[in-house]
C-alpha positions as CSV (number, residue, x, y, z in Angstrom):
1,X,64.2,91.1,102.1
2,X,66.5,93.3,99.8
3,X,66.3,93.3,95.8
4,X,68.2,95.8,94.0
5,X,64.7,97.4,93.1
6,X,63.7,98.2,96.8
7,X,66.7,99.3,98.2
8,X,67.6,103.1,97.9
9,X,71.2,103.4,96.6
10,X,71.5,107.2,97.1
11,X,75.5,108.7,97.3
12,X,76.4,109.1,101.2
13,X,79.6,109.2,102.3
14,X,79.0,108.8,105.9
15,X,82.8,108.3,106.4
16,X,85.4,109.8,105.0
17,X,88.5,109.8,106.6
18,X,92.2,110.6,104.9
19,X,96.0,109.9,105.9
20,X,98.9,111.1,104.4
21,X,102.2,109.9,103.6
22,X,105.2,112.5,103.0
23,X,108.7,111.5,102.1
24,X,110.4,114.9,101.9
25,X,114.3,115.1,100.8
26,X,116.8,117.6,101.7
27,X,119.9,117.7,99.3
28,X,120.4,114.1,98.5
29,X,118.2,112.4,101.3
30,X,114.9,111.8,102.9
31,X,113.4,112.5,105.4
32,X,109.8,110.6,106.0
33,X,106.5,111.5,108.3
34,X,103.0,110.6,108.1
35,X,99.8,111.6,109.5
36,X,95.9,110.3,109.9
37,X,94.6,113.7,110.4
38,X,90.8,112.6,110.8
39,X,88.7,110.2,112.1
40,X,85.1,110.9,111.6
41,X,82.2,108.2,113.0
42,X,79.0,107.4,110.9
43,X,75.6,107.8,112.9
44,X,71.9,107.1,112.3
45,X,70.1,108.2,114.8
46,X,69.3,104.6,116.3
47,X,72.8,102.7,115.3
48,X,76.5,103.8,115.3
49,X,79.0,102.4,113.3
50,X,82.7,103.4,113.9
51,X,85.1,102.6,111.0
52,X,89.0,102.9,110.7
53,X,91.4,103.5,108.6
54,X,94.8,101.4,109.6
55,X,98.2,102.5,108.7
56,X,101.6,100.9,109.3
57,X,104.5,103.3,108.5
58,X,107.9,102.9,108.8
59,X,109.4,105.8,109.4
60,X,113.1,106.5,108.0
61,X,115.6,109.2,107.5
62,X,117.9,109.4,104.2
63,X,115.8,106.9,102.3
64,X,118.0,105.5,100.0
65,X,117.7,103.2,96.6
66,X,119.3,100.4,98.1
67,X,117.1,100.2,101.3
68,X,114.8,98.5,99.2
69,X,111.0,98.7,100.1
70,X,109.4,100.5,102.7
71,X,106.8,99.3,104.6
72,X,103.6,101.2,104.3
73,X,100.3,99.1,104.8
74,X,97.0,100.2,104.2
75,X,93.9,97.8,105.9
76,X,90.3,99.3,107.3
77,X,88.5,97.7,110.3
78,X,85.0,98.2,111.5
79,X,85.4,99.2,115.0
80,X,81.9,99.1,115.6
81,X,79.6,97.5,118.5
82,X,79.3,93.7,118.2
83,X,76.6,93.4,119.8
84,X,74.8,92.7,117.2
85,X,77.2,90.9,114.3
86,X,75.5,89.0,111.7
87,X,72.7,91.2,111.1
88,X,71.2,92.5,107.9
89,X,69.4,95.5,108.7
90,X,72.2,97.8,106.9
91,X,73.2,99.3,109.5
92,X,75.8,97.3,111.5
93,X,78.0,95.9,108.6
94,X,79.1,98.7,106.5
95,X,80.4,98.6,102.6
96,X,83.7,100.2,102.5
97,X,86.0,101.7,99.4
98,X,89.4,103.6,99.3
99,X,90.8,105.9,96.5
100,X,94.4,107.2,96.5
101,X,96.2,110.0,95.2
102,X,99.3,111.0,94.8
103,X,101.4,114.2,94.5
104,X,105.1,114.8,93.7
105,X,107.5,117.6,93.3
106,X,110.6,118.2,92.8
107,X,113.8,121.0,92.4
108,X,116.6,119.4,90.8
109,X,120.0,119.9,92.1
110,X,122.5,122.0,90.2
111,X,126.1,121.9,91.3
112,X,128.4,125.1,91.2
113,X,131.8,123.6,90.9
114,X,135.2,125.1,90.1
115,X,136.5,125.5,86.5
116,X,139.9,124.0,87.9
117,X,140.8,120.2,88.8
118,X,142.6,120.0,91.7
119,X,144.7,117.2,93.0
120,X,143.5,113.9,94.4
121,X,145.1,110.6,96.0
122,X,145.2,107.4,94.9
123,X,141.8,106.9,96.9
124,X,140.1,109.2,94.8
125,X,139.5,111.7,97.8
126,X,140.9,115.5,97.0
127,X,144.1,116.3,98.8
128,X,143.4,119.1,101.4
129,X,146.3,121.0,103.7
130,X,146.0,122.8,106.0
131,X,148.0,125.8,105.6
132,X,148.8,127.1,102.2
133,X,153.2,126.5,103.2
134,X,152.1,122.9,103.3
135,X,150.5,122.5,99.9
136,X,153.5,124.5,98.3
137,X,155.9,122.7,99.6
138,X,154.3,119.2,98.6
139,X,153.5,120.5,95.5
140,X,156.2,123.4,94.2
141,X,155.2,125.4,91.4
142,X,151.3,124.4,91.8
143,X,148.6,127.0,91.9
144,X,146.9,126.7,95.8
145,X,143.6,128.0,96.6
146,X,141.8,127.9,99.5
147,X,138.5,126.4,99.2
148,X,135.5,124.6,100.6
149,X,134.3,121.1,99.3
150,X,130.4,121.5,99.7
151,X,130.5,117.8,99.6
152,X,132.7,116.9,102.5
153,X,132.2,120.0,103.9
154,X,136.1,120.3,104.0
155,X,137.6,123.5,104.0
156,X,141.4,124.2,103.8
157,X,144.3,124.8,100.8
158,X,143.9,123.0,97.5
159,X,146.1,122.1,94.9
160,X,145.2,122.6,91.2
161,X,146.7,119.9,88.9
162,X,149.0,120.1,86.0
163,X,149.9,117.8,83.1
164,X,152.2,114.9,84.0
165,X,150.9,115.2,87.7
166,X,150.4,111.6,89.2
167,X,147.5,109.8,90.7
168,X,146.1,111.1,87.1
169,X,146.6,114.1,86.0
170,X,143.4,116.2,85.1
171,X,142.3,115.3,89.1
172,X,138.8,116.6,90.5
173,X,137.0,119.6,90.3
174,X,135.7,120.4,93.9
175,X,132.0,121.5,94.1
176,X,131.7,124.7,96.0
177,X,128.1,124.8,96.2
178,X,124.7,123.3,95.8
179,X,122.3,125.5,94.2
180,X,118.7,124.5,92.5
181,X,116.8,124.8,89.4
182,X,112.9,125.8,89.5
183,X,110.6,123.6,90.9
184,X,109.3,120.9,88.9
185,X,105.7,119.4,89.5
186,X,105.9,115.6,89.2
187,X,102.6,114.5,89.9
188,X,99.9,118.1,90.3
189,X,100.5,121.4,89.7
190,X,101.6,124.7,91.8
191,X,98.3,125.2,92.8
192,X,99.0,122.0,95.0
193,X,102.7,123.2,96.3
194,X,101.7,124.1,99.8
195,X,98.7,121.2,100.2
196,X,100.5,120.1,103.3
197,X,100.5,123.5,104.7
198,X,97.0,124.1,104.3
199,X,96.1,120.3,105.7
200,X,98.2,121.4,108.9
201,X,96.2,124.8,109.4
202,X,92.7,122.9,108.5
203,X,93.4,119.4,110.5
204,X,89.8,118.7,111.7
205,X,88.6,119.8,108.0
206,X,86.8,117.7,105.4
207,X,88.3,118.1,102.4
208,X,91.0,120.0,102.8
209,X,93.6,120.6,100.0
210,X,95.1,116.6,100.0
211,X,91.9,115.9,98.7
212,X,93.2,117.2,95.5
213,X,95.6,115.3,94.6
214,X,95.6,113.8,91.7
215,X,94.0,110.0,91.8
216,X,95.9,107.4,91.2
217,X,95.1,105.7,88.0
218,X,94.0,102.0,86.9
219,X,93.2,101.6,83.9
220,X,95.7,99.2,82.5
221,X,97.6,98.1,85.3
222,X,99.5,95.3,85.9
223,X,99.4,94.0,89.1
224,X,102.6,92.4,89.1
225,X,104.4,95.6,88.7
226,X,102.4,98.8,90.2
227,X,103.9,102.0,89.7
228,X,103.1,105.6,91.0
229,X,101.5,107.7,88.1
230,X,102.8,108.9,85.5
231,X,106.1,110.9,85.8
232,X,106.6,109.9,89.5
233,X,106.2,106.0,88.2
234,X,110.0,107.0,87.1
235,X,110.7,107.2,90.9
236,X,108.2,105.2,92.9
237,X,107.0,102.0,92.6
238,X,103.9,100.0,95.2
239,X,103.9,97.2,96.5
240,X,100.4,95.2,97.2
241,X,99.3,93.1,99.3
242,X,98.2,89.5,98.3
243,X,94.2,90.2,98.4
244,X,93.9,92.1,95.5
245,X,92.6,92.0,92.0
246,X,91.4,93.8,89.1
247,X,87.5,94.4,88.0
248,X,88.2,93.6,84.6
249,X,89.6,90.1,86.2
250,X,87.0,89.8,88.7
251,X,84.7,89.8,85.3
252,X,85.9,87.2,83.4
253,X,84.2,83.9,83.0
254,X,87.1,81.5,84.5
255,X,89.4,83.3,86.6
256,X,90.5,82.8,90.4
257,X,87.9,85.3,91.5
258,X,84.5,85.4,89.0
259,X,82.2,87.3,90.6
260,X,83.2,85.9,94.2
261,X,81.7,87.5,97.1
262,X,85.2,87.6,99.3
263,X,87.5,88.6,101.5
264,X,89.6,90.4,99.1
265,X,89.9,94.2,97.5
266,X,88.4,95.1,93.3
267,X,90.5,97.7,91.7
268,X,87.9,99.6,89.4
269,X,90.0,99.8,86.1
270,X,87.4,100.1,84.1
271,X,87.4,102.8,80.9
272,X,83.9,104.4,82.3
273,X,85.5,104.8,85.7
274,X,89.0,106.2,84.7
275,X,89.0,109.7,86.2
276,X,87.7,108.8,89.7
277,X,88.2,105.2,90.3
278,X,87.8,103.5,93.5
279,X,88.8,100.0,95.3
280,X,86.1,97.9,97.4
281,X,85.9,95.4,99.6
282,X,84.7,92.2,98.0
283,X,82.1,91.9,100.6
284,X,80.2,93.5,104.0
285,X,82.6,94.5,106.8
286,X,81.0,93.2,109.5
287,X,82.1,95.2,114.0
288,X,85.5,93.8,114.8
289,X,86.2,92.6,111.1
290,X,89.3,93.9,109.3
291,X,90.0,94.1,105.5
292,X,93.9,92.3,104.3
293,X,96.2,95.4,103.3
294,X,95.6,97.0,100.2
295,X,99.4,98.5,100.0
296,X,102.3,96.5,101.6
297,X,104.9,99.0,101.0
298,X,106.4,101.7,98.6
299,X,110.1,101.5,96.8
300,X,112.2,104.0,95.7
301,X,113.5,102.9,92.1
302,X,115.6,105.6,91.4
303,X,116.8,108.3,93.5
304,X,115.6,111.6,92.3
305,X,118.3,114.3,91.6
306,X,117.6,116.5,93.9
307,X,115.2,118.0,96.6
308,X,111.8,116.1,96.2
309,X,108.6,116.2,98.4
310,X,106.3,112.5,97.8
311,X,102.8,112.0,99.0
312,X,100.2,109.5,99.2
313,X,96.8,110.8,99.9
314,X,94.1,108.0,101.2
315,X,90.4,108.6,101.6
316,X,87.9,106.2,103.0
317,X,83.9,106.0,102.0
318,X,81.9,103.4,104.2
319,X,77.8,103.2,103.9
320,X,75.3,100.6,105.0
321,X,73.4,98.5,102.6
322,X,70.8,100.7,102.5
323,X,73.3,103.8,101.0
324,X,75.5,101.4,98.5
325,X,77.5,104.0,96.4
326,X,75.5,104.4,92.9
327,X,78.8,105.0,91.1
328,X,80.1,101.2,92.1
329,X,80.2,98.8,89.3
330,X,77.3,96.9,89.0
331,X,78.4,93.6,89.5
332,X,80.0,94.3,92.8
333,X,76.9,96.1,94.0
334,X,74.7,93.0,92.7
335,X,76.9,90.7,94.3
336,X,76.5,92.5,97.6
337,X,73.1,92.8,97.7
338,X,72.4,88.6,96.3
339,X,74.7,88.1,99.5
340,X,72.5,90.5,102.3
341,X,69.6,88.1,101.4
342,X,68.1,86.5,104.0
């Protein structure tokens, strides 16, 4: 039998397993990948448990504003031997949590346009000829210069306006180049720039540089509209799945979810948990069982100005009973040991 006197609560990660998600942009548009780079299994040295972290990406080029939200699910599933479901010993249903992190940078765009407008149509497009005889002789006693429009990639003879001229007459400036500004770190610092790289070069390494991230904070949060942290939340915004709710819900006398042992994840928003907090499973995770998605999906709110790189950083802890995590909120490890009773 298991009380909360007798049963050692010591800090083992026996699983910890990470998965990145990258939306990179080039000039105005994205570009998306995503990687689990590790699967490690627990052991004992008489039971095995195998747990898994799930991910459903969709994967998409020139992510856009209006291609509203983008699927990304987050679940975990104990993959272990069911031969033996149902038991307590602690060592065939496991007691999972997940923490995510984020990192965002970006290198606004500056454009390097002409100090001259030149002509347009009636479309709003910039009139380009071919030869410099033909824009003189459509336009006589017009300046003509040969440019390249960096935006339509158009190169050929164009004709600066005058006053009077129709189709309005200041026309459009033609941007001959795309240049950038210094890098700007969103979410992290420089010391996290090249995290990617590093996680590349150390694949089969626990923790590699991702693990720095920043965590994403919960204190405060409002469920019904989830941003990324602070100075990407401009940018990003998540999507969760139905199965969740907050600690400082889950403790209050009266609502949907007191103190329920359940199918469902706790966000840790508590103050005393602020700079590291995690999300658990409401109860044991029991071979073959799989948790509801934490994340749904991810929106892009507003399109950054420029070249930005985006990541969400995933790590998994699983332990048996024996091993609950001693930085877990009371409650939830109370209410998982009352359940584990024979």
């Amino acid at each position: 039998m298991h009380n909360k006197h007798s049963v050692k609560k010591k800090v083992a990660a026996l699983l910890l397993l990470a998965a990145l998600l990258a939306l990179v942009v080039a000039g105005t548009y994205a570009w998306k990948d995503y990687s689990q780079h590790k699967t490690n299994e627990l052991s004992d040295k008489a039971k095995k448990h195998d747990v898994a972290l799930i991910e459903d990406f969709q994967e998409k080029k020139d992510w856009k504003v209006g291609d509203g939200p983008l699927t990304k699910k987050i679940a975990v599933k104990n993959t272990g031997s069911t031969a033996t479901t149902g038991t307590t010993s602690g060592y065939e249903q496991v007691y999972v949590r997940i923490q995510l992190k984020e990192y965002m940078d970006m290198t606004p765009l500056k454009l390097v346009q002409t100090n001259d407008r030149y002509m347009i149509n009636t479309s709003g497009d910039l009139i380009v000829f071919a030869t410099q005889a033909e824009a003189e002789a459509a336009y006589p006693g017009h300046t003509v210069t040969y440019l390249t429009d960096a935006v339509s990639r158009t190169s050929g003879y164009f004709v600066a306006t005058q006053a009077g001229d129709p189709n309005g007459q200041y026309g459009k400036q033609v941007i001959t180049e795309y240049d950038y500004g210094a890098k700007q770190f969103i979410v992290g610092d420089a010391s996290l720039e090249n995290a990617r790289l590093d996680a590349a070069a150390k694949h089969n390494v626990d923790p590699n540089a991702e693990c720095g991230y920043p965590v994403h904070p919960w204190t405060g949060t409002d469920l019904g509209d989830v941003l990324a942290q602070p100075g990407a939340d401009h940018y990003i915004k998540w999507i969760l799945g139905n199965d969740v709710v907050l600690l400082s819900d889950w403790n209050t006398p009266g609502s949907a979810h007191y103190h329920e042992y359940g199918a469902f994840w706790i966000i840790d928003d508590s103050a005393a948990n602020a700079a590291d907090p995690w999300i658990y499973w409401g109860q044991a995770l029991y071979p073959g069982e799989v948790t509801s998605d934490f994340l749904e999906a991810v929106q892009l709110s507003t399109q950054p100005d420029g070249d930005f790189y985006y990541a969400i950083h995933t790590e998994l802890q699983a332990v048996s009973l024996d091993e609950l995590f001693t930085d877990a909120p009371q409650t939830w490890i109370d209410n998982m040991m009352i359940a584990a009773r024979p």
